[in-house]
Backbone as CSV, one residue per row, in Angstrom:
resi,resn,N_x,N_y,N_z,CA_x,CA_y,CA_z,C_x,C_y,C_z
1,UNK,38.854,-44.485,-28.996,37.607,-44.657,-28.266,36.662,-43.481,-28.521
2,UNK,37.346,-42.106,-28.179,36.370,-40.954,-28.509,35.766,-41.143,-30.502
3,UNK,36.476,-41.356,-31.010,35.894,-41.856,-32.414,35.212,-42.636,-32.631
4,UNK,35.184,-43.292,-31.790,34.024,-44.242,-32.261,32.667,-43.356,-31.193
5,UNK,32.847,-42.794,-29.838,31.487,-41.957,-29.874,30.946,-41.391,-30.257
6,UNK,32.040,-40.450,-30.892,31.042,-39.413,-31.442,30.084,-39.385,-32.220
7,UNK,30.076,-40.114,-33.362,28.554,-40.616,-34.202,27.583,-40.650,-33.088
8,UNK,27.754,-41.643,-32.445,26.765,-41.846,-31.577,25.684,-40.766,-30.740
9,UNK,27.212,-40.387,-30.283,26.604,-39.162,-29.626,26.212,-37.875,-30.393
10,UNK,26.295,-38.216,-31.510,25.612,-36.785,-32.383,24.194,-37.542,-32.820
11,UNK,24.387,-38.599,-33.249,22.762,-39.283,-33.935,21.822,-39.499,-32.293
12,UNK,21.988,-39.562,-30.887,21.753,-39.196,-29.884,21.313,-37.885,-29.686
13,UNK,22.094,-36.866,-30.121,21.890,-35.406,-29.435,20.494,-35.278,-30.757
14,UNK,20.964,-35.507,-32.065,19.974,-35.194,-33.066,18.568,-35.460,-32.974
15,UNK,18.530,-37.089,-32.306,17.272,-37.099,-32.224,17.028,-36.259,-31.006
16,UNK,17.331,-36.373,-30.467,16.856,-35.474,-28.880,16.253,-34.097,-29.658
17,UNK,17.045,-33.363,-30.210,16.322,-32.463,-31.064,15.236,-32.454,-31.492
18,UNK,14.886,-33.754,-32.436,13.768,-33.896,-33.271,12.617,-33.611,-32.054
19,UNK,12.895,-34.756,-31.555,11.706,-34.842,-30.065,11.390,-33.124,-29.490
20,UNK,13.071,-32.596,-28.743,12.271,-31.096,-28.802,11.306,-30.649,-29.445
21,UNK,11.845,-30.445,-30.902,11.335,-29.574,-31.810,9.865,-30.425,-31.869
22,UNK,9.353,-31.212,-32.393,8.500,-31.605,-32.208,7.093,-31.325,-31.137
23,UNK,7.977,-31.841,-30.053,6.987,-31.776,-28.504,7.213,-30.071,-28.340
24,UNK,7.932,-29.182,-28.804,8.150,-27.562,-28.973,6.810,-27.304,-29.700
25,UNK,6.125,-27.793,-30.773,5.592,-27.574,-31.841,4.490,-27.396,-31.263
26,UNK,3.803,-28.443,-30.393,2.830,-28.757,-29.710,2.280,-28.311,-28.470
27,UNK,3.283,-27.937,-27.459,2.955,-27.446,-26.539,3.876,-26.546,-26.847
28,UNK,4.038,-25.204,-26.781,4.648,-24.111,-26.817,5.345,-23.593,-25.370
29,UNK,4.527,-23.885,-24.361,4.451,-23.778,-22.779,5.236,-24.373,-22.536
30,UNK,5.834,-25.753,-22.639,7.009,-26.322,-22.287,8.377,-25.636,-22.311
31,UNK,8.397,-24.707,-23.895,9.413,-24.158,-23.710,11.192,-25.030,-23.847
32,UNK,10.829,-26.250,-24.949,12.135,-26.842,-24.840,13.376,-26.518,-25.645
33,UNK,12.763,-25.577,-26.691,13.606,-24.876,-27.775,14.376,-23.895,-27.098
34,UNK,13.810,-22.820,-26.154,13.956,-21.460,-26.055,14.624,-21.702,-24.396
35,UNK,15.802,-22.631,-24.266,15.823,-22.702,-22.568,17.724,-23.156,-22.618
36,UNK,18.006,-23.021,-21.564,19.630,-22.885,-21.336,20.111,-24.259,-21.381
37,UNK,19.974,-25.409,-21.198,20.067,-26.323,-21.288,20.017,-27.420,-22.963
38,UNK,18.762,-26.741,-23.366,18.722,-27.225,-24.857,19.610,-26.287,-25.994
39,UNK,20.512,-24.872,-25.201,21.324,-24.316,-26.180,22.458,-25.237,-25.508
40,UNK,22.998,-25.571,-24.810,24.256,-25.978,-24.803,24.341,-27.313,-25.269
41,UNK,23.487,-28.336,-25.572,23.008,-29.295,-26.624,23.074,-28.877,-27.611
42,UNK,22.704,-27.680,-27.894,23.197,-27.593,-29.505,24.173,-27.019,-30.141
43,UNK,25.218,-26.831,-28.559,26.190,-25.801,-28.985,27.482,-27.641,-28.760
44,UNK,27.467,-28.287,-28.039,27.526,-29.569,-28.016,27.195,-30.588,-29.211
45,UNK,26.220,-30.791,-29.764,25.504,-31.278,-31.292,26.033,-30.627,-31.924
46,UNK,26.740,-28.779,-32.200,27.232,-28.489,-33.554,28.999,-29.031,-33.141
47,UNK,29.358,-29.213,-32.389,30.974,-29.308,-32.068,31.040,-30.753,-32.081
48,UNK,30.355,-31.609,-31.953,30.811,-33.202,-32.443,30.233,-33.196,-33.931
49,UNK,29.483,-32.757,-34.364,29.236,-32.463,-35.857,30.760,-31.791,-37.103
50,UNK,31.167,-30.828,-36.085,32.314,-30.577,-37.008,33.322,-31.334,-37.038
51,UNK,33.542,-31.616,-35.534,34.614,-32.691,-35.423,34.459,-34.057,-36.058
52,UNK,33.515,-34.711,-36.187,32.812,-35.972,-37.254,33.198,-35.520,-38.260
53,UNK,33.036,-34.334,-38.832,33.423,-34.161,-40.184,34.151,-33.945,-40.642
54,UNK,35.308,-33.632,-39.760,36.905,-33.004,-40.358,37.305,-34.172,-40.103
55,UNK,37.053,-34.945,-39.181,37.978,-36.719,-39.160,37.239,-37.622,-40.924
56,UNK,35.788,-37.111,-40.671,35.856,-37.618,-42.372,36.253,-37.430,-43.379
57,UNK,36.091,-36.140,-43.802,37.229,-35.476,-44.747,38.469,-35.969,-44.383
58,UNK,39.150,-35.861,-43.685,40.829,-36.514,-43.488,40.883,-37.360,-43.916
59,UNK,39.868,-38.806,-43.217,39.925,-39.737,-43.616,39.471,-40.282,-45.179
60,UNK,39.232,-39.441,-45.522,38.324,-39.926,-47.232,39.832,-39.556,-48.320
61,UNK,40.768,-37.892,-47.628,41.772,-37.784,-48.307,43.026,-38.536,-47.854
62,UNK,42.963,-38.997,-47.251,43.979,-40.334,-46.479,43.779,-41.333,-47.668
63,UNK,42.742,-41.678,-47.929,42.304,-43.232,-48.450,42.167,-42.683,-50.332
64,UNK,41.952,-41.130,-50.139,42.194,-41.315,-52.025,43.865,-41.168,-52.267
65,UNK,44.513,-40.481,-51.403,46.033,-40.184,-51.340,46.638,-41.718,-51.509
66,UNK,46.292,-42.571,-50.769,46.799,-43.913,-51.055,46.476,-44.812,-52.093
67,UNK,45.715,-44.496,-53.112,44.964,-45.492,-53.772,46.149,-44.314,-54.873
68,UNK,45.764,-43.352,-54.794,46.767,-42.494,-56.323,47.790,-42.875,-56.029
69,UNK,48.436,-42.940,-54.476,50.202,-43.366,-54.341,50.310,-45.341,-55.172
70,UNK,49.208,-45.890,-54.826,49.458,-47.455,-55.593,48.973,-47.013,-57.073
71,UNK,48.588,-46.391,-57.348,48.359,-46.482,-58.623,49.484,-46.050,-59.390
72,UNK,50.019,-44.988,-58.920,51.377,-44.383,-59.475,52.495,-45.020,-59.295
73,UNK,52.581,-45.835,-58.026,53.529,-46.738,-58.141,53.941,-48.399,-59.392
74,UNK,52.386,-48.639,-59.474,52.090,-49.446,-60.187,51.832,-49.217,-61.374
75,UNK,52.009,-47.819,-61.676,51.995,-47.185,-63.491,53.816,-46.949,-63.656
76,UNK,54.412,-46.875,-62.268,55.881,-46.675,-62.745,56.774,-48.345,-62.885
77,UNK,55.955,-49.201,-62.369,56.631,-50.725,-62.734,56.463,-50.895,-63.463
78,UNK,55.002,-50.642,-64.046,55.057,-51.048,-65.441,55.927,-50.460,-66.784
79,UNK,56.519,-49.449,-66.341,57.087,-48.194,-67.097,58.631,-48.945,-67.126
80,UNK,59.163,-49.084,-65.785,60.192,-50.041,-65.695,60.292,-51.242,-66.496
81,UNK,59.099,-52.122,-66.424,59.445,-53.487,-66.948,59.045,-53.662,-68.381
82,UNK,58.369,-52.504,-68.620,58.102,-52.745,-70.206,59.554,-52.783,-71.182
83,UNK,60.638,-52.220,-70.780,61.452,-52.723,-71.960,62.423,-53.445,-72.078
84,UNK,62.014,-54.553,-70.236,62.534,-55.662,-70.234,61.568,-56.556,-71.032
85,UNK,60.170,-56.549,-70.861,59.717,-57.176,-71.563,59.849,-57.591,-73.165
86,UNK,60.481,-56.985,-73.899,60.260,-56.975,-75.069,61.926,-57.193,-75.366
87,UNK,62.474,-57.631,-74.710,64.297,-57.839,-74.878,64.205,-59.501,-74.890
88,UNK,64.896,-59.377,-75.935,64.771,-61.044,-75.954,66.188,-61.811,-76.251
């Protein structure tokens, strides 16, 4: 369940950012960059950011680890059956 939020909640926190930074740009007086609330958003936004990314990396070497384990398995049958093949 938490895996499937977190995207969410980072493409959520991100835009929230944009909007800061933005409406920051414009009125300076607001003050939405420079305030206690918008650092722990981004101290929040960088910690589901890393965590998104170490479950991707895992998951990307999960999924090439298995494709080399069938491939190697399926380069050693063939290794096997080639010199049944040719027995006649």
């Amino acid at each position: 369940m938490l895996r499937k939020l977190l995207p969410h909640a980072a493409i959520i926190l991100s835009g929230m950012y944009f909007v800061f930074f933005f409406i920051d740009r414009v009125n300076t007086a607001m003050a939405f960059i420079n305030n206690n609330i918008t650092k722990r958003l981004l101290f929040a936004l960088c910690v589901i950011s890393i965590v998104e990314a170490v479950w991707l990396i895992r998951d990307d070497r999960r999924k090439t680890r298995q494709q080399q384990a069938r491939a190697e398995a399926a380069r050693r049958q063939r290794q096997a059956e080639a010199p049944r093949r040719y027995v006649r």
